[in-house]
N, C-alpha and C positions, 0 to 999 in steps of 0.2 A: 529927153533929159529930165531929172527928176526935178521938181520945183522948190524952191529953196523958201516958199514963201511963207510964214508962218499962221495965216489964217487960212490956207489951205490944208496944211496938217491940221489946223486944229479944228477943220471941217471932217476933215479924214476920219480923226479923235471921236467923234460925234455919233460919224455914221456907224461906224464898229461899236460903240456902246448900245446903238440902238439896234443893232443885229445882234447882238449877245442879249439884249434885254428878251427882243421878239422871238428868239431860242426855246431861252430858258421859261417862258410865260407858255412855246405851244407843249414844252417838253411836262410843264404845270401841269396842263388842260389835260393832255393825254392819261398824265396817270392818273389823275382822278375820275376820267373817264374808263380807265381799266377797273379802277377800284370800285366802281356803281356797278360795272358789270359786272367781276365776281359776288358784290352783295347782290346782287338781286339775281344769282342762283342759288343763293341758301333758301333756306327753308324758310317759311313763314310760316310762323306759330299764333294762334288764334290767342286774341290781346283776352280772353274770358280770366275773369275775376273767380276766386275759387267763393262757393255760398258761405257765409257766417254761419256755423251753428250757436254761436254763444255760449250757454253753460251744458246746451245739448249735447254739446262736443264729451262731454266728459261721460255719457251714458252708453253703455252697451247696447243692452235693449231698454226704449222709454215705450208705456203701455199708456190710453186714457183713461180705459177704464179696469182691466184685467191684465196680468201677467202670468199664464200658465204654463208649466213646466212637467213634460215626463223625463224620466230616468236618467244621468250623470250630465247633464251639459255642463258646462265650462262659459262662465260669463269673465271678458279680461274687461273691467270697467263699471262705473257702475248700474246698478236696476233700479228701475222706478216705477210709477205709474201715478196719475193724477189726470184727472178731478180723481178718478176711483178709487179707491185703497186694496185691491186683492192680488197679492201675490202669492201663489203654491208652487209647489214645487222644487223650493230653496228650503233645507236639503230634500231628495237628492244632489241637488242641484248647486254647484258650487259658485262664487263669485269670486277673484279674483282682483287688487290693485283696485279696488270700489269699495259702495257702499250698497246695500238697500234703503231705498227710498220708498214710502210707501205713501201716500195721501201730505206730505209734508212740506213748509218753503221750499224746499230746492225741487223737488219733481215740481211744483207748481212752476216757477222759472224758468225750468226746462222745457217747460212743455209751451210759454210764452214764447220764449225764444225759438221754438222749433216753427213754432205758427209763422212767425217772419222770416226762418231759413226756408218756409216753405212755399211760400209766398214771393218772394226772390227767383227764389228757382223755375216756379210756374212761369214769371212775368220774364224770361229770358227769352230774346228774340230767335226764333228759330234757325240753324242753319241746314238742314236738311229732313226732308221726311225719312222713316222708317216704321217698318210694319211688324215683320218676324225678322229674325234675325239666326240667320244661320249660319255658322263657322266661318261668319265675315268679318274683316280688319277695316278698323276705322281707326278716324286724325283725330287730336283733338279740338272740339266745338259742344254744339249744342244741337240734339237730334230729337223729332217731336213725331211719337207717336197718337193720331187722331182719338183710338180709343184702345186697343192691347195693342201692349208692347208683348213680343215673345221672343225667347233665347232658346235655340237648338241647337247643341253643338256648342264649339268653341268659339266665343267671341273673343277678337282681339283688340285691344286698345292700344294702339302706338302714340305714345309721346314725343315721337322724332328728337329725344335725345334733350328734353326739355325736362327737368322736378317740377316743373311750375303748370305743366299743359292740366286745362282742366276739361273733364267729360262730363256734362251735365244729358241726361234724358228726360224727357217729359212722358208721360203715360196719361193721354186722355182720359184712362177708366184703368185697366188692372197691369198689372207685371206679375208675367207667370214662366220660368225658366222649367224646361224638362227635364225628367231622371239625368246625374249624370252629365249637365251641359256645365259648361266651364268659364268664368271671365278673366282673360289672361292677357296680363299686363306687360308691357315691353318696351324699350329704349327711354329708360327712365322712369313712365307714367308710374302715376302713386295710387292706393286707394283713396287718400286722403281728399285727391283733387274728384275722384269718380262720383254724382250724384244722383238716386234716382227719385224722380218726381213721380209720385202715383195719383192718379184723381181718386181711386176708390181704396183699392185693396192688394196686395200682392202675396203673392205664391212663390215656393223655392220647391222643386221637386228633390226629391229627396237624392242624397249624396251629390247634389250641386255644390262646385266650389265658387264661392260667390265671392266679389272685389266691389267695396263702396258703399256708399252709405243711403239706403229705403227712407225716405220721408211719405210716409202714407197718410194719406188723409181719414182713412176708416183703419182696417186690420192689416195685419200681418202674419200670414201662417210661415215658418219653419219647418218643414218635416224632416224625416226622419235621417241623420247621418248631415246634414249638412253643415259645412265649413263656412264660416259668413269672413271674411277681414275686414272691417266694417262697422255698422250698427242698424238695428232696426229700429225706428223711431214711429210711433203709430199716433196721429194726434187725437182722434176721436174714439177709435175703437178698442181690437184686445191684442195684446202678443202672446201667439202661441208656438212654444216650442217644446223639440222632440229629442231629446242626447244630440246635442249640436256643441259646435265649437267655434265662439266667438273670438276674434284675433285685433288686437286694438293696431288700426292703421297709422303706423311709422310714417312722417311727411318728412322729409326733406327737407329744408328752404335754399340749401344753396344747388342752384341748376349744375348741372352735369348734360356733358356732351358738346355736341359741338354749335349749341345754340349762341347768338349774338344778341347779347345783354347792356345795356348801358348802366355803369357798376358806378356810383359816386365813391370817388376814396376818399378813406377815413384818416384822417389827420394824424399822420405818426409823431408823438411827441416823442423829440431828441433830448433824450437823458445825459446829459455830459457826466460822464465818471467820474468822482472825486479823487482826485490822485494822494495815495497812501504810502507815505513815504517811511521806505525803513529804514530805521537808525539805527546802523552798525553800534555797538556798543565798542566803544575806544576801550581796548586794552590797557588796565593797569595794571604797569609795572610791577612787578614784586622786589624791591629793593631791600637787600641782604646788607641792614649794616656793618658795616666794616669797625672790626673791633678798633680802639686805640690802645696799641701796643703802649703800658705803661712801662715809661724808661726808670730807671733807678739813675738816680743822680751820682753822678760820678766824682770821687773827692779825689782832688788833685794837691798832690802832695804842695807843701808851703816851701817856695823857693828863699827862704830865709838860709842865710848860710848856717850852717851849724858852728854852735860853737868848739871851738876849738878842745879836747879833752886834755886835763891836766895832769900830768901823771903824779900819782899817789906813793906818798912816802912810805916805804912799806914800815910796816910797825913790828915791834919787836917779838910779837907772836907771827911774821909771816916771814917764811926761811926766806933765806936768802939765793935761794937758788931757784925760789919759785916752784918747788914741790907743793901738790896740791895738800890743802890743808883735811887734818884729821875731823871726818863726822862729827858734828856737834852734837848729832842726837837729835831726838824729838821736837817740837816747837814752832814756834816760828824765825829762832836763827837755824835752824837746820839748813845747811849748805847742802848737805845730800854729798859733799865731797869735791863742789866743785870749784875749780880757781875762779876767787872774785873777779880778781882782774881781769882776765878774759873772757868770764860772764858780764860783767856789768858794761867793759866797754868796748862796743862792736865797734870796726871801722868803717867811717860814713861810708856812703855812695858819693862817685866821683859826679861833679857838676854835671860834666857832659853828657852821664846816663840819665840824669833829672829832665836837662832838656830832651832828648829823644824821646824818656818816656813819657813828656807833655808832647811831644808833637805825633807821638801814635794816638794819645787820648784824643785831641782835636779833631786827626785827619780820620780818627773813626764816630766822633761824634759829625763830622760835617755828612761823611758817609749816612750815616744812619736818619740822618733829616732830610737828603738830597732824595733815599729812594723813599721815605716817609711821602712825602709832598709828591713825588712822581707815581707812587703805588694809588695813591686814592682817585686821581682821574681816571687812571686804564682802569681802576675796579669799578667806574661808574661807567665807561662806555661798555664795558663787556654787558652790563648789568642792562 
């Protein structure tokens, strides 16, 4: 029998919130638990800081003491060289979205600033040895050759899909790439981030297609047919180049692929729209005044009776039988022939035709004010 007891259901009550709580808390756990496990099968991107070049950034080739030039290269940026002052070879030699600099402040600052992009990049902690390098694919980090570095073949730089991965090398002593070897860039990687660290001097054999930026500490040879995307930057010594084709490295900054970034969002300010109201323009009427019909005033005969006519004695010049009398002639008695009598005295109009014809005058003057007064309303509602 069920228990009708009420601190029993409300024991009941109790235990089922606390099983709905202990659910929903392990059904919590688990999914966060799934979610650690899908991150931590992505990829891990190497947290490396790209180098500062400072105003070095903005040079193609920077020289210390010499900048020499054979036949048509193409510099995109600008040339310089300091402490030394000698550049040849501009023209043939074309520059490009730059300036030459030759012995002046800005090569001087450049070449400051390059001293501490170079210096950065030496003191990065190692993450793997490398010696020669042959047509191998690498992550990005930081890789340290004791004393040459060499490139055979196709190197690959994979960015696993990061703009931001950055490739620094260290070269204990020279970097020297052979005829024809390649640095090839993929799943994002930039030249901008690629850096090479040389202790001495470095070499590019010729028709080498090179990716990133030479910090040397003594020279930098170029020969002949090489493609740099990049810059060569020499801080002690000379830069020499051969009909080369420098390419100013395009960066990035917003990552691309499918890397996991912690992105701070930027505050969207809500613009409320001012509401812009349109005002119909009210139609006005075009009111056609209505003439007023001017009436002529209507003269109604004088109900005075008439007097009565007295018949006239005829006189002894008027027959007696009332034949019309003979023309008088000319004048102003001239009768023309007619009988006085029945010229001069017409017989009135009988009463009763007086009133009629006043009571037609009336019933058409009341007419003519009735549709007066009723014609102007309809003519303003039509209107």
């Amino acid at each position: 029998m069920k228990s009708s007891n009420p601190l029993n259901r409300r024991d009941q009550r109790r235990t089922k919130t606390r099983r709905t709580a202990a659910a929903m808390i392990g059904a919590g756990a688990t999914a966060v638990a799934l979610f650690a496990w899908i991150v931590g099968l992505a990829p891990a991107y190497a947290a490396e800081a790209p180098v500062g070049l400072g105003t070095a950034g903005s040079y193609a080739v920077l020289g210390g003491q010499t900048v020499t030039n054979t036949g048509p290269s193409v510099l995109n940026g600008n040339l310089g060289v300091s402490p030394g002052s000698s550049i040849t070879g501009f023209p043939p030699g074309l520059v490009f979205n730059g300036v030459i600099h030759a012995a002046d402040p800005s090569a001087a600052q450049a070449q400051s600033d390059l001293t501490i992009a170079y210096n950065d990049a030496a003191g990065r902690p190692s993450g793997a040895s490398v010696g020669v390098l042959v047509s191998e694919t690498l992550l990005p980090g930081v890789y340290t050759a004791s004393s040459q570095l060499a490139v055979n073949g196709a190197l690959t730089l994979d960015g696993q899909g990061n703009a931001n991965s950055v490739f620094i090398f260290q070269a204990g002593s020279t970097l020297i790439t052979a005829s024809g070897s390649s640095i090839v860039l993929t799943n994002s990687a930039q030249a901008c981030n690629v850096f090479w660290q040389v202790g001495s001097s470095a070499t590019l054999g010729t028709s080498t297609s090179f990716k990133g930026n030479i910090l040397a500490l003594t020279s930098i040879s170029v020969t002949t047919g090489v493609t740099v995307e990049g810059r060569a930057l020499a801080r002690n010594g000379s830069v020499t180049l051969d009909n080369n084709v420098f390419l100013a490295p395009g960066c990035a900054t917003t990552p691309t692929g499918t890397a996991t970034a912690t992105v701070t969002p930027t505050e969207t300010t809500t613009v409320t729209p001012t509401e812009t109201t349109t005002v119909t323009p009210t139609e006005t009427a075009s009111v056609t005044p209505v003439a007023t019909p001017s009436l002529s005033p209507i003269t109604v005969p004088s109900t005075t009776t008439p007097a009565v006519a007295v018949p006239l004695t005829p006189s002894a010049t008027v027959p007696a039988n009332g034949a019309p009398l003979a023309d008088t002639g000319g004048g102003a008695a001239n009768n023309r022939g007619a009988n006085i009598d029945t010229a001069t005295h017409t017989a009135p109009e009988s009463p009763a035709r007086l009133v009629s014809l006043l009571a037609a005058i009336i019933a058409l003057s009341a007419t003519l004010y009735l549709g007066w007064t009723l014609l102007i309303p309809a003519r303003r509602r039509a209107s």
